[in-house]
Every structure is written in structure tokens, then in C-alpha cells.
SEVOMAR-979752 format. One line per field, with one value per residue (C-alpha): residue number from 1; residue in one letter; y, z negated, x. Coordinates in steps of 0.25 Angstrom, whole numbers. Each point is the difference from the previous one (the first is absolute). Layout:
BEGIN
k (NUM / ...)
r (A / ...)
Y (Y / ...)
Z (Z / ...)
X (X / ...)
This chain:
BEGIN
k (1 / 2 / 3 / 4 / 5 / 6 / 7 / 8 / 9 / 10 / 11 / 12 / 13 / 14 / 15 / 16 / 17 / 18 / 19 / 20 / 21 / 22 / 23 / 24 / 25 / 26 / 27 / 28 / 29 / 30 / 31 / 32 / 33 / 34 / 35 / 36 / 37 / 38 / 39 / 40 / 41 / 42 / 43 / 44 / 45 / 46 / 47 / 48 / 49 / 50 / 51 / 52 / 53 / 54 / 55 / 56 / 57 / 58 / 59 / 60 / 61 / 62 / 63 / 64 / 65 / 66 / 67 / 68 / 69 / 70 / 71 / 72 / 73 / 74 / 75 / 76 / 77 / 78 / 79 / 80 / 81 / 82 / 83 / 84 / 85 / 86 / 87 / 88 / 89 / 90 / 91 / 92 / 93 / 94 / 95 / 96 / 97 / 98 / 99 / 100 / 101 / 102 / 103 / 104 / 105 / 106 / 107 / 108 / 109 / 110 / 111 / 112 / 113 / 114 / 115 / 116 / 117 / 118 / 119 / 120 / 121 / 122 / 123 / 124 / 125 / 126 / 127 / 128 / 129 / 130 / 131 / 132 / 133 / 134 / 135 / 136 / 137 / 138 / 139 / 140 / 141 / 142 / 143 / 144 / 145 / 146 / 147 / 148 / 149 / 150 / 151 / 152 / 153 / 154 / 155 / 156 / 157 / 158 / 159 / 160 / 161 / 162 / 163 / 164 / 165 / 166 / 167 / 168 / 169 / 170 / 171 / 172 / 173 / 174 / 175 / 176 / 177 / 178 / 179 / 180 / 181 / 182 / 183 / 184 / 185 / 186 / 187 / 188 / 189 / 190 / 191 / 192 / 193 / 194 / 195 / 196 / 197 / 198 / 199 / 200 / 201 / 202 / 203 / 204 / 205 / 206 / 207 / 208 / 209 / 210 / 211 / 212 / 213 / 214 / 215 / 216 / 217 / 218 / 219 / 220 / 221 / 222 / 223 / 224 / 225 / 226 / 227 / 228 / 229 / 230 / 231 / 232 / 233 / 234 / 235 / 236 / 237 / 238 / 239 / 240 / 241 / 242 / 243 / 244 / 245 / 246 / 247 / 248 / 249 / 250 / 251 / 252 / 253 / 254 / 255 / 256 / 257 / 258 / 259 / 260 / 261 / 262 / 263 / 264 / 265 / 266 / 267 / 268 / 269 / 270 / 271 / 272 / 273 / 274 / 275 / 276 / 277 / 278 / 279 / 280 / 281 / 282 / 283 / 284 / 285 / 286 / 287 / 288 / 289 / 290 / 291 / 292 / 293 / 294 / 295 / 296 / 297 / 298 / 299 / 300 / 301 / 302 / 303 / 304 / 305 / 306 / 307 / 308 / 309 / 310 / 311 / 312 / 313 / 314 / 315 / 316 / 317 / 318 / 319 / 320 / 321 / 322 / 323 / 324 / 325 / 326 / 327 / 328 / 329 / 330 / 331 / 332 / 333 / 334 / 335 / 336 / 337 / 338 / 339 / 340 / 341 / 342 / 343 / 344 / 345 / 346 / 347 / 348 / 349 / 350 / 351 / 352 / 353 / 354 / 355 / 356 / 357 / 358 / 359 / 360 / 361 / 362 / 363 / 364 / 365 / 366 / 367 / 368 / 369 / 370 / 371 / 372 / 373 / 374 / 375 / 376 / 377 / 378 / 379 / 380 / 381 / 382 / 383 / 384 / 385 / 386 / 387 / 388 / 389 / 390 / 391 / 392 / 393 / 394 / 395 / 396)
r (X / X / X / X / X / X / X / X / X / X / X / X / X / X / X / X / X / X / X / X / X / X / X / X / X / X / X / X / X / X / X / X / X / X / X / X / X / X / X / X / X / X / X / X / X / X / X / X / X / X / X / X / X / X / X / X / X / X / X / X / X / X / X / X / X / X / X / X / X / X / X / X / X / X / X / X / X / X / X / X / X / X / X / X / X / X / X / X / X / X / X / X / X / X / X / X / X / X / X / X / X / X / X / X / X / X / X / X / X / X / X / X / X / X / X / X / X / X / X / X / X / X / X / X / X / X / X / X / X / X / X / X / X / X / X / X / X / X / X / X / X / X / X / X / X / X / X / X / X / X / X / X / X / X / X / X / X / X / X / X / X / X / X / X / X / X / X / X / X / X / X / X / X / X / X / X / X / X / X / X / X / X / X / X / X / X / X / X / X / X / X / X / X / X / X / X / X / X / X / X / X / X / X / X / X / X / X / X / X / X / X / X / X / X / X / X / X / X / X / X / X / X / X / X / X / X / X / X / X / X / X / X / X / X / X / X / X / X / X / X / X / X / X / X / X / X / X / X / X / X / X / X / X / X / X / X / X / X / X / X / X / X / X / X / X / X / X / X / X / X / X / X / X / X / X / X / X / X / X / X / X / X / X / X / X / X / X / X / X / X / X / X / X / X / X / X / X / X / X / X / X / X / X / X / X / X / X / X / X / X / X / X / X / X / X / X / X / X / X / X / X / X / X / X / X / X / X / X / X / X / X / X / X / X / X / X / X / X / X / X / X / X / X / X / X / X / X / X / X / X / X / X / X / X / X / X / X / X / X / X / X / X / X / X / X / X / X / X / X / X / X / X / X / X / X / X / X / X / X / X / X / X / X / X / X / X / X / X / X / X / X / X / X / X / X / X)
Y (-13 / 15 / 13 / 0 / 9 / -5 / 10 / 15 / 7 / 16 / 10 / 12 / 7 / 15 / 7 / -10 / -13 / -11 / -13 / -10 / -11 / -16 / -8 / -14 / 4 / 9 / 11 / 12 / 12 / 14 / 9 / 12 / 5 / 13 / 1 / 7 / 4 / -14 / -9 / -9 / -3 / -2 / -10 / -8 / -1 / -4 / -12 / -5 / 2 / -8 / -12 / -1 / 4 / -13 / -10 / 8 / 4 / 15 / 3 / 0 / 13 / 6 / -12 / 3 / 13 / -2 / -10 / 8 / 11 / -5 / -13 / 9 / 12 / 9 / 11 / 11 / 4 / -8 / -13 / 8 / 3 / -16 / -3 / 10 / -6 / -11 / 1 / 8 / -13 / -8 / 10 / -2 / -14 / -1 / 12 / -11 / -13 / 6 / 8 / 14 / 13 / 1 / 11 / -7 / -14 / 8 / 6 / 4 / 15 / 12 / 9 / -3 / 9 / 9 / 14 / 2 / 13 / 5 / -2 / 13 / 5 / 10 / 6 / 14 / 7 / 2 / -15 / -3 / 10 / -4 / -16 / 4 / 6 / -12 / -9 / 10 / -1 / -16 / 2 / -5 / 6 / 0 / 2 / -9 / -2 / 15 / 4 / 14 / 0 / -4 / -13 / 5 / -11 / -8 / 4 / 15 / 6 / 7 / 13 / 9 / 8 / -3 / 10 / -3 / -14 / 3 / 12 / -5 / -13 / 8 / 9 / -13 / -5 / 14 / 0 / -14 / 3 / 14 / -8 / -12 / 5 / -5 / -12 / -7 / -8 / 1 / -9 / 5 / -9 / 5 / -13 / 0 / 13 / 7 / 1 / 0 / 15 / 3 / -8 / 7 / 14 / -6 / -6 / 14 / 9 / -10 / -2 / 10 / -8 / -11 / -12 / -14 / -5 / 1 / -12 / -4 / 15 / -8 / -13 / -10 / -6 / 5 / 0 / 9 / 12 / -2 / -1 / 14 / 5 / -6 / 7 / 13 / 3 / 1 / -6 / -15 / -9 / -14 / -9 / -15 / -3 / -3 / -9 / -15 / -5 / 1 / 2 / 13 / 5 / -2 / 9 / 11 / -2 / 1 / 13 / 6 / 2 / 0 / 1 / -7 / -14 / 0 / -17 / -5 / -13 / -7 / 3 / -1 / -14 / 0 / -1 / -7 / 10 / 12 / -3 / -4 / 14 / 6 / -6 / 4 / 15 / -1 / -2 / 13 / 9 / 0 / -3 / -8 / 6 / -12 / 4 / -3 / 3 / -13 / -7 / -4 / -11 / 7 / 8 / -11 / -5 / 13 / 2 / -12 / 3 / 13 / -6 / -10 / 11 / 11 / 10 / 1 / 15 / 2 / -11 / 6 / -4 / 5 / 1 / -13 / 6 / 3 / -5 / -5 / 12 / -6 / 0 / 15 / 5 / -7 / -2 / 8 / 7 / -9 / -11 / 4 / -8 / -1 / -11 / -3 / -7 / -4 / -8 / -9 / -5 / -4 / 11 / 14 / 6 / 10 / 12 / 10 / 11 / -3 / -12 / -14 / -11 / -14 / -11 / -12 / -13 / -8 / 0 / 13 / 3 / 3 / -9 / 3 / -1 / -8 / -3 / 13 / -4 / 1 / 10 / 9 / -4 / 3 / 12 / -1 / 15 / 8 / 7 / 15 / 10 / 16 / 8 / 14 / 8 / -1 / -16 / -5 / -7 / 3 / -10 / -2)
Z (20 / 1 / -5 / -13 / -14 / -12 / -8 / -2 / -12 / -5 / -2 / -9 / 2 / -6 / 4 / 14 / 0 / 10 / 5 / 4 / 9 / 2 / 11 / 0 / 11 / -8 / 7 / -10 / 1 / -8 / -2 / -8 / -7 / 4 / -12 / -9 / -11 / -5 / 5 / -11 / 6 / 13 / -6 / -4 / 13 / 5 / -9 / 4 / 15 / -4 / -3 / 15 / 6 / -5 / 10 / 12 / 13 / 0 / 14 / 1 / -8 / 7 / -5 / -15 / 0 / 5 / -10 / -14 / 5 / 2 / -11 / -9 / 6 / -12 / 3 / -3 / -1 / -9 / 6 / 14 / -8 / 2 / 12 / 6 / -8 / 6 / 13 / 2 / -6 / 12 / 9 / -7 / 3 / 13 / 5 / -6 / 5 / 14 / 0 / 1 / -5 / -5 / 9 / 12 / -3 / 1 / 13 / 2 / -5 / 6 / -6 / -4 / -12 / -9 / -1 / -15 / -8 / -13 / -13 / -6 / -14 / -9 / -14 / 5 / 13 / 1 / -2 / 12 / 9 / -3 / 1 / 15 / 5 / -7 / 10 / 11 / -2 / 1 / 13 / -3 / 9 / -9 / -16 / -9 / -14 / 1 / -11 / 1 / -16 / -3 / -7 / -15 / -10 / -3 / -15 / 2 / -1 / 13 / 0 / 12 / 5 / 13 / 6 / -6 / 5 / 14 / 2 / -4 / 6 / 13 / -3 / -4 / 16 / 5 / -8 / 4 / 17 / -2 / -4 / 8 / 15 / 7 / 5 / -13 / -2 / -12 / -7 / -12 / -11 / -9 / -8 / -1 / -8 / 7 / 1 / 15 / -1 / -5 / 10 / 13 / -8 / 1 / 12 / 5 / -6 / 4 / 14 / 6 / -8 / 10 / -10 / 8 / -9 / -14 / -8 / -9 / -3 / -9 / -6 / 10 / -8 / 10 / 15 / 3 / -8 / 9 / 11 / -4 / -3 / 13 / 10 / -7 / 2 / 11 / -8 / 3 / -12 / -6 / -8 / -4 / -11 / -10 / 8 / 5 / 10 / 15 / -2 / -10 / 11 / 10 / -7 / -1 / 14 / 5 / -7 / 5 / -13 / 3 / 9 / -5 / -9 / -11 / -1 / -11 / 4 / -15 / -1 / 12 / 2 / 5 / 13 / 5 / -5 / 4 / 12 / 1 / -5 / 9 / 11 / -3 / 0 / 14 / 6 / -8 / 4 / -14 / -5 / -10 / -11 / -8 / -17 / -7 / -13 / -4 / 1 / 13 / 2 / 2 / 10 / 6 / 2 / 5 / 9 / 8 / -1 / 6 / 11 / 6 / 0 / 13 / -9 / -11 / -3 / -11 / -13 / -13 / -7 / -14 / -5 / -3 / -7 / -12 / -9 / 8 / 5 / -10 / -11 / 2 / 4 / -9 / -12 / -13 / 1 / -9 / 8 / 9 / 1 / 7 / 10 / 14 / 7 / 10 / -9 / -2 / 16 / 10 / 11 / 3 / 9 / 8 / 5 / 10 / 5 / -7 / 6 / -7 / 4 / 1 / -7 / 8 / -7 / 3 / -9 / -9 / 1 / -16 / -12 / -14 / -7 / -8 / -13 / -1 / -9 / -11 / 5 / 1 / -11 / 3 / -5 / 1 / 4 / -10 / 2 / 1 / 8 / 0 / -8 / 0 / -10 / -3 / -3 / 14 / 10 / 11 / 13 / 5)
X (138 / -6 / 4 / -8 / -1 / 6 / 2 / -7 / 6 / 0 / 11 / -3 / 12 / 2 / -14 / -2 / -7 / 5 / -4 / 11 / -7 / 9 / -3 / 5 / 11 / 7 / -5 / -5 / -9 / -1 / -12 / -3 / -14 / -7 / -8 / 12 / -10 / -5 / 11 / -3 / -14 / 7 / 10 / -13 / -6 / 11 / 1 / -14 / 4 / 12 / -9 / -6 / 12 / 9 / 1 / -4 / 7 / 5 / -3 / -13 / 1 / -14 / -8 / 6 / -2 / -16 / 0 / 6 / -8 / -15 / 2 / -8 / -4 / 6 / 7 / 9 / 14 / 5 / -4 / 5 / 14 / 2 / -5 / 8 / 13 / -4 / -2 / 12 / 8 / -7 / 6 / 13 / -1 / -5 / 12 / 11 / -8 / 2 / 14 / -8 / -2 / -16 / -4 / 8 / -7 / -14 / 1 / 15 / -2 / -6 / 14 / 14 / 0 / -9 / -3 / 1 / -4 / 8 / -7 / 0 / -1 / 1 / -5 / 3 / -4 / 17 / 1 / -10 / 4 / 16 / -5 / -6 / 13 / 8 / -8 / 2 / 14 / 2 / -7 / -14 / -11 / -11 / -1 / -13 / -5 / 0 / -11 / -2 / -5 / 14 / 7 / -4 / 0 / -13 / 1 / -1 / -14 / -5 / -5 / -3 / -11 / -6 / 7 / 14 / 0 / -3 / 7 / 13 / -1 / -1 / 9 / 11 / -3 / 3 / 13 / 3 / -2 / 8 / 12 / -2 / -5 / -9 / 8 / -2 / -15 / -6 / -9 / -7 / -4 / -12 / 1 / -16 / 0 / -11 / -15 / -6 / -3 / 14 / 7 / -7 / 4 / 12 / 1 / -3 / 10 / 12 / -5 / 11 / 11 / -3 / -1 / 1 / -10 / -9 / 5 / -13 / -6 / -11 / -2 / -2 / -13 / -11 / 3 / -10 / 6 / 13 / -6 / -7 / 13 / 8 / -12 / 1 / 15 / 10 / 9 / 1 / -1 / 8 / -7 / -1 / 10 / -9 / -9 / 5 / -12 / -1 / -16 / 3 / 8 / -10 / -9 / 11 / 2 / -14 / -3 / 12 / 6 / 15 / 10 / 9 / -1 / 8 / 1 / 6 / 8 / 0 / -15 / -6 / 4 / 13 / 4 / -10 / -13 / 9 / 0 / -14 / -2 / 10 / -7 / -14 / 6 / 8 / -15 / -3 / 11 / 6 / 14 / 5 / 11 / 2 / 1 / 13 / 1 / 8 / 11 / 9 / -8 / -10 / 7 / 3 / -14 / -5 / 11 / -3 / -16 / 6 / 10 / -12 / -13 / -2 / -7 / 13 / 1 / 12 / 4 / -1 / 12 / 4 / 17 / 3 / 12 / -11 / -8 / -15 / -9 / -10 / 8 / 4 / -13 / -9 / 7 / 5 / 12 / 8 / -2 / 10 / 12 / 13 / -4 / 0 / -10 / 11 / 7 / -10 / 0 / 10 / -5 / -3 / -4 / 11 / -5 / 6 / -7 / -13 / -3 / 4 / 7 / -9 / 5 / 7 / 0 / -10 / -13 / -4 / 16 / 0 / 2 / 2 / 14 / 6 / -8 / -8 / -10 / 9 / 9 / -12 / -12 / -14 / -6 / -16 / -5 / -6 / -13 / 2 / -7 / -1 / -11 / -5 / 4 / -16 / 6 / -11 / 7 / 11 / -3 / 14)
């Protein structure tokens, strides 16, 4: 008898969705969705997914992924969300089925261990500059999630002048190299806050602060206006969260609109899409920075997309000693609570002098813990965004 599926089922777990995946030798695999702002979308995709999946053999995890993706030739990130869950299960599985570590079943590994960058934060520019020298202080050499616009609450009303809102944010990366050196990289996030003509201004005035990169100065919506951006700046530019294809990021690519791709791991089709992508930007000159706003599984994932790609710069990688990076940064105040996202798994990562430590069991490296469905109820995300103080729309 063959390795086969038998069971595909969903965990909504806290703000997280999972996908456990039985085979019929006992053998399990875990996945996490990318898509953290319609989850519940993501959880019925993957329940239609479940119905061609049941009887097949795991392995042939290329062949599914072909198959879930073209079936219909929808798209989007929701349906992405679950076949990246998905596929990263298939890794799981395959890691396990043969006695390896995922990224040393793919190709054996191009490093040991991962660069990582600190994510900062801060509500104040004495919180960010104070959240930069705590990372340089625990060793790390790079600090990321940086926003120069500050961490302020989405319920708040903006309201700056044009010159306010570049002048301070330049004058937050001046504090924040004056009190870190020039030892320390820094990786601005601009959380898509820009217009293109703002973002070269401020490309411009924070040039001698020597970012590592811009993280999505505009919306990602049309390439062309990046690419506008990216050529008219000497600062180099990150993007790709928000988009999940390899032919999107081939579009980026050939018009030279970033330096560095920003892939998100549970979107972009788990393991297997990532390094598609990866691979497409190797042939460009560009390096991959994996995006992590999610659990230790995720982490995981990305670590061994990481571990088995030449053109790996640095691994995002939020405090899994708090509460999810989405959760904090895209929701109310109120909705903070005392939680862990390490208390939900059986691994995290370990990281000495900014560069964390690959898992070693065989498969993803990860599982979840003990019954946390119930341990840790589901909250479905509330939609909340920024507004002016004119009550128009803040992109973030």
C-alpha cells in the first residue's frame, strides 16, 4: 500500500489558521495561511481542496500544487492563503516520510543558519530609537519592521502636513543611526503609506542614513509606478508581500522594480512557489527576504525556504514572545492581549548573535501543542484601517 491522504482538516487557532494533513501511515503534516485578513475565506478553500486531495499520494506534492492552482484559473490571496498551508503540510510530510529536515530533503542547504533582523517598534520616536538599541544589545546585526511613521494606533486620525510627515520620518532614521552606528542595518518599513512622488522625496532626504532597503514605499497595486519609484532612487527597494504569483513577480522583476523580494511563504504558495520566485530572482541579481508576520510555523517554513536558496539576504522574524505582528499592528488597541505566540507550538527558533538556529527534526521541525484550538479560541480579524482627519483613507 502507498502513502495516501486521509484526512485534511482546519485549525483556527487564536488569530492563525492551520491545516493539519493524515496519511494512512500515521505520518502528519502542518501548514500555515498567509492570507491573515480573510482567513475564513482561506478555510473554505481549503475545504474544496480537501475533497481532491483524499485518496492521493503526498509526495507528488508538485503535481497537486499544479493541480489546486490551475483547476480553475481563479485567483487571489485567499485561495493562495490555502494552497500555501497546504503545500507547506506536503513538505512536512515528505521531511518525515524520508527522516530529513525540508530544506536538506530539497537540495541539502546552501547555509546552516539564518541571518535574522529584529522587529522593531515603537509609538514614540524614544520607543523606536530605544527598540533599535535593545536589538543591538542582544547582538543582532540588522534591525526591520522599522516604520519611520511610527506604530500609532489604527483608530487615531492622521494629521500631518506634507512636510511634517517627511521631515520627521527622516529625522526618526538620523536619531535611530546616531544611536546605533553604522554596524547595524537598517530596514525601513513604510507599510505602503506613500504616493510615488513622496516616496522618491523621501528616498532622497534619508539616502545618507544608508537604509538596506525601502519596504513597500506605495501600494503594490500597479508595477509600473514602482518601478518609477525604484529607477528614480538610490535607495534599493523591497517588495512582494502582498502579491503570491511567480508571473507577478516576473513583471516586477523585468522592470527593475526592486532589489529585494519581499515573498511571503503562506501566500505565495508555500514552499514550493517561493522557491519558484526565488529562483526566478537569482537569474536577476535580486535577493529574497522572506515575510513573517505569523506564527512559529511560519518561521519555520520560511527558514527552510531560507536554508535551501543562494540569493537568501536576511529572515524577517517577529518576537514570538508577543502577541502576532498582525495582531499588533493592524488592529485596535484593545485587542491586545497577554499571549504568546510561542505557546501555542513546540519550537522556536534560537537566535545568537542575530542569526537563528535551523530546526532539526525531520519535516517542517514545528507542531502545534497540545489542544490549542481550545486553549486559544479563534478571533476572526476586524476590519479597521487609518483615516485622515479629513475621514479619506490612510494606505497601510
Amino acid at each position: 500500500m502507498y502513502l495516501k491522504f486521509v484526512e485534511v482538516s482546519t485549525l483556527r487557532v487564536n488569530t492563525f489558521l492551520y491545516v493539519r494533513i493524515f496519511t494512512n501511515e500515521g505520518i502528519t503534516g502542518l501548514g500555515e495561511c498567509g492570507a491573515w485578513g480573510y482567513l475564513d475565506a482561506s478555510a473554505e478553500v481549503i475545504t474544496t481542496y480537501r475533497d481532491y486531495l483524499i485518496g492521493k499520494d503526498p509526495l507528488e506534492i508538485e503535481h497537486h500544487w499544479q493541480y489546486m492552482y490551475r483547476a480553475f484559473h481563479f485567483r487571489g490571496a485567499a485561495i493562495m492563503g490555502a494552497l500555501s498551508a497546504i503545500d507547506i503540510a506536503l513538505w512536512d510530510i515528505a521531511g518525515k516520510y524520508y527522516g530529513k529536515p525540508i530544506s536538506k530533503l530539497i537540495n541539502g542547504g546552501c547555509r546552516d543558519k539564518i541571518r535574522t533582523y529584529f522587529h522593531t517598534c515603537g509609538a514614540s520616536t524614544q520607543e523606536l530609537i530605544d527598540s533599535c538599541v535593545n536589538a543591538k544589545n542582544q547582538g543582532y546585526t540588522a534591525v526591520g519592521h522599522l516604520n519611520p511613521f511610527l506604530d500609532g494606533p489604527r483608530t487615531e486620525r492622521y494629521n500631518l502636513s506634507y512636510v511634517q510627515m517627511i521631515e520627521q520620518a527622516v529625522d526618526r532614521v538620523r536619531q535611530i543611526r546616531e544611536a546605533i552606528g553604522y554596524e547595524i542595518d537598517i530596514c525601513l518599513e513604510l507599510h505602503r503609506r506613500l504616493k510615488p512622488i513622496e516616496a522618491i522625496v523621501f528616498a532622497q532626504k534619508v539616502e545618507p542614513y544608508t537604509p538596506m532597503f525601502l519596504e513597500d514605499p506605495i501600494i503594490p497595486d500597479n508595477f509600473d509606478d514602482m518601478a518609477m519609484v525604484a529607477n528614480r532612487i538610490n535607495v534599493p527597494v523591497a517588495t512582494g508581500e502582498r502579491i503570491h504569483t511567480i508571473q507577478e513577480y516576473s513583471m516586477l522583476l523585468n522592470r527593475n522594480a526592486l532589489a529585494f523580494a519581499r515573498v511571503s511563504v503562506c501566500l505565495a504558495g508555500g514552499i514550493t512557489g517561493s522557491r519558484k520566485i526565488a529562483a526566478l530572482a537569482e537569474a536577476r541579481g535580486v535577493q529574497i527576504v522572506p515575510h513573517n508576520p505569523l506564527s512559529p510555523v511560519s518561521t519555520a517554513a520560511c527558514m527552510h525556504v531560507a536554508a535551501s536558496v543562494e540569493n537568501f539576504a536576511i529572515q524577517e522574524l517577529p518576537d514570538h514572545e508577543l502577541p502576532s505582528t498582525t495582531e499588533r499592528y493592524s488592529g485596535a488597541p484593545d485587542m491586545l492581549k497577554e499571549f504568546k505566540t510561542s505557546s501555542i507550538v513546540t519550537w522556536t527558533p534560537k537566535v545568537e548573535n542575530g542569526y537563528a538556529h535551523m530546526p532539526a527534526e525531520p519535516g517542517l521541525g514545528v507542531d502545534l501543542s497540545g489542544d490549542v484550538e481550545s486553549l486559544f479560541p479563534y478571533k476572526r480579524k476586524a476590519l479597521l484601517t487609518m483615516q485622515h482627519v479629513d475621514g479619506s483613507i490612510i494606505d497601510q
